[in-house]
N, C-alpha and C positions, 0 to 999 in steps of 0.2 A: 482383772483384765476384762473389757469389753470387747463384744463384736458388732464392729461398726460396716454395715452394708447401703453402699455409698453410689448415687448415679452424678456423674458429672459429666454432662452437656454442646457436649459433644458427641460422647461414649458414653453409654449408661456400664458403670462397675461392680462389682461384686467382691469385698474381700470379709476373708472367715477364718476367726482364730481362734473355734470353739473347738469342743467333739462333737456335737451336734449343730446341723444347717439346717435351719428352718426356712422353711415355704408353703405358702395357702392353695392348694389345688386349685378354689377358683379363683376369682375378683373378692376384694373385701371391701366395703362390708357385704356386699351380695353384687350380683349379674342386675338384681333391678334397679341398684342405686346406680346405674351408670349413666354419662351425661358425655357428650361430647366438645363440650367445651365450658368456660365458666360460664357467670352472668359479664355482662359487656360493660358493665362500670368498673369490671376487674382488666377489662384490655387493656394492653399496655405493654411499653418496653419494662424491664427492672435490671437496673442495675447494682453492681457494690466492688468498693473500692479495692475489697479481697480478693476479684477475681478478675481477670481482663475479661472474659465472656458475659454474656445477659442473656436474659431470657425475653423471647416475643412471646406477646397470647393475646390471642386476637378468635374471631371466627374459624378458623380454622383445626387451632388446638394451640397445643404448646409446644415452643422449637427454641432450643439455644444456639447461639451465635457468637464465633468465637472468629477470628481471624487469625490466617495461616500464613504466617513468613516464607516467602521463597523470594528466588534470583532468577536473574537472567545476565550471562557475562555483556561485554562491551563489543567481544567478536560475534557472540551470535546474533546481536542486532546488528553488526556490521554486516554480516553474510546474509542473514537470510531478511526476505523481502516480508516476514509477517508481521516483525516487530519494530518499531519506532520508537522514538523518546523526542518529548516535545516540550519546554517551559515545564519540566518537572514533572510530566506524566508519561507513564508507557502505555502502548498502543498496543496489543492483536493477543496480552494476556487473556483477557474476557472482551468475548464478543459483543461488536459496537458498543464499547467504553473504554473506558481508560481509566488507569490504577496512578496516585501518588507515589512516586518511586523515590530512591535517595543512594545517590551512583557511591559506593564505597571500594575504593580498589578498584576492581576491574568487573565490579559486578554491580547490575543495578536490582536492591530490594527494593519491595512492596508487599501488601498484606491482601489478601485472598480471601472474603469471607465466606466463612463455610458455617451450614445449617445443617442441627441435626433436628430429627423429627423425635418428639418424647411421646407428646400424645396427637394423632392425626393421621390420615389417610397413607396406607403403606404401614402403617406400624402395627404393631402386634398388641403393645401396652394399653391396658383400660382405666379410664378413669371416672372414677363414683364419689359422689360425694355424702359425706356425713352429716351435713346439716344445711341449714340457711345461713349459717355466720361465718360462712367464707370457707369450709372447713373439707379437703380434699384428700383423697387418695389416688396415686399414680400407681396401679396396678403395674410392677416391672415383670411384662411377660421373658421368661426361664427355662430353658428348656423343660416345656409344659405346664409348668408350673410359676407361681407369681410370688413375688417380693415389694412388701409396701414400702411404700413413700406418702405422709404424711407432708400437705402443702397449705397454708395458710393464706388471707387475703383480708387486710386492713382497707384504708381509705385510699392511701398510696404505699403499701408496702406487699413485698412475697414472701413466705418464708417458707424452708424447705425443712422437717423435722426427717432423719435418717432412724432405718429400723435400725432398732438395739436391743441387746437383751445381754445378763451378765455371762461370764464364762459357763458359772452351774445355775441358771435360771431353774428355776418351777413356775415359772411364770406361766406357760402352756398346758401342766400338768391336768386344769381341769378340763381341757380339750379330750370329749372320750376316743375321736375317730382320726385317730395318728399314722401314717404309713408309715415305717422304718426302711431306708435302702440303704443296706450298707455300703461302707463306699472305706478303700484304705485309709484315708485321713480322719474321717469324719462321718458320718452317718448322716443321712438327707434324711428328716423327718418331715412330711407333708401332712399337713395342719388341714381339717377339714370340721370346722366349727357350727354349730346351729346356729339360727337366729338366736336362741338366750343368750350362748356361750361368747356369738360376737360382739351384743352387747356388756359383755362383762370384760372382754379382750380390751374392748377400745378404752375401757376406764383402766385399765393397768396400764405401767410405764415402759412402754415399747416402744417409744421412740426418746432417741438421744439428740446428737448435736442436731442445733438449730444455725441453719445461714440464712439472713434478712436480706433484701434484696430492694431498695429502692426505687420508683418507678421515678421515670424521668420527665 
């Protein structure tokens, strides 16, 4: 059995099917490698075929973008004076624009896009990087504590590596400064590694599934 601890982009996630929940008290691989954004030959949409959402990263950081289905019936634009439908767009959903809409029954949908912030002003999460060859950590801040996310950068690709580690790892084992908090399910063990220790972490296989991300 694996435990796969997963941020999807809209909503950064968390799921754990272990006894033990690991977490890095600070940023890994340290507070100095931190960087606020990438290098700008990485900017870009990316998309993939797997997911209807993408990711933007640009100057400002990283934010996925997913659009949200809603309605509006046929009587509440009839009633009320905010809303219009015009040659296949509605009017007064978002201010000073108009949405593609498509009337089904008695109701007209449209898609709403919505942005979540991953790395970027407002948010809590850090991100450092591990090298010059594109090679990234999304520090998921946790309540106090952080969960990596390993991010990748080709000439035109993104790829997102998810932490993993098996049911009975030792994988951590030589980490000496471990906090243990019990907890009913599962025990929260907080990881608090040296510089040697994190370089020895990052060469072990801690991260699992990989999603490729296409830039457009």
């Amino acid at each position: 059995m694996k435990t796969f601890i997963v941020i999807t982009f809209l909503i950064v996630n968390s799921f754990t099917f272990s006894q033990n929940s690991y977490y890095f008290a600070l940023p890994i691989p340290s507070i100095e490698a931190k960087v606020n954004t990438v290098k700008s030959k990485w900017f870009g949409t990316y998309s993939s075929l797997e997911q209807p959402s993408h990711y933007l990263i640009d100057e400002n950081g990283i934010a996925l973008i997913s659009t949200v289905i809603s309605s509006v019936s046929r009587e509440t634009i009839r009633e009320s004076s905010k809303y219009s439908v015009q040659n296949g767009f509605i009017h007064g959903v978002v201010d000073k624009d108009s949405l593609p809409c498509v009337l089904k029954g008695e109701y007209y949908y449209f898609g709403i896009q919505n942005t979540e912030i991953i790395i970027g002003e407002g948010n809590d999460n850090v991100l450092t990087k591990i090298d010059e060859n594109g090679n990234f950590i999304i520090n998921t801040h946790e309540n106090g504590s952080y969960i990596p996310l390993k991010i990748s950068f080709t000439s035109n690709t993104f790829s997102i590596s998810y932490f993993d580690y098996d049911f009975d790892t030792k994988v951590f084992r030589f980490i000496n400064n471990q906090n243990t908090i019990p907890s009913n399910d599962y025990d929260l063990i907080i990881l608090s590694p040296t510089e040697k220790e994190m370089k020895k972490l990052l060469k072990s296989s801690i991260w699992g599934e990989v999603k490729t991300f296409t830039k457009k």
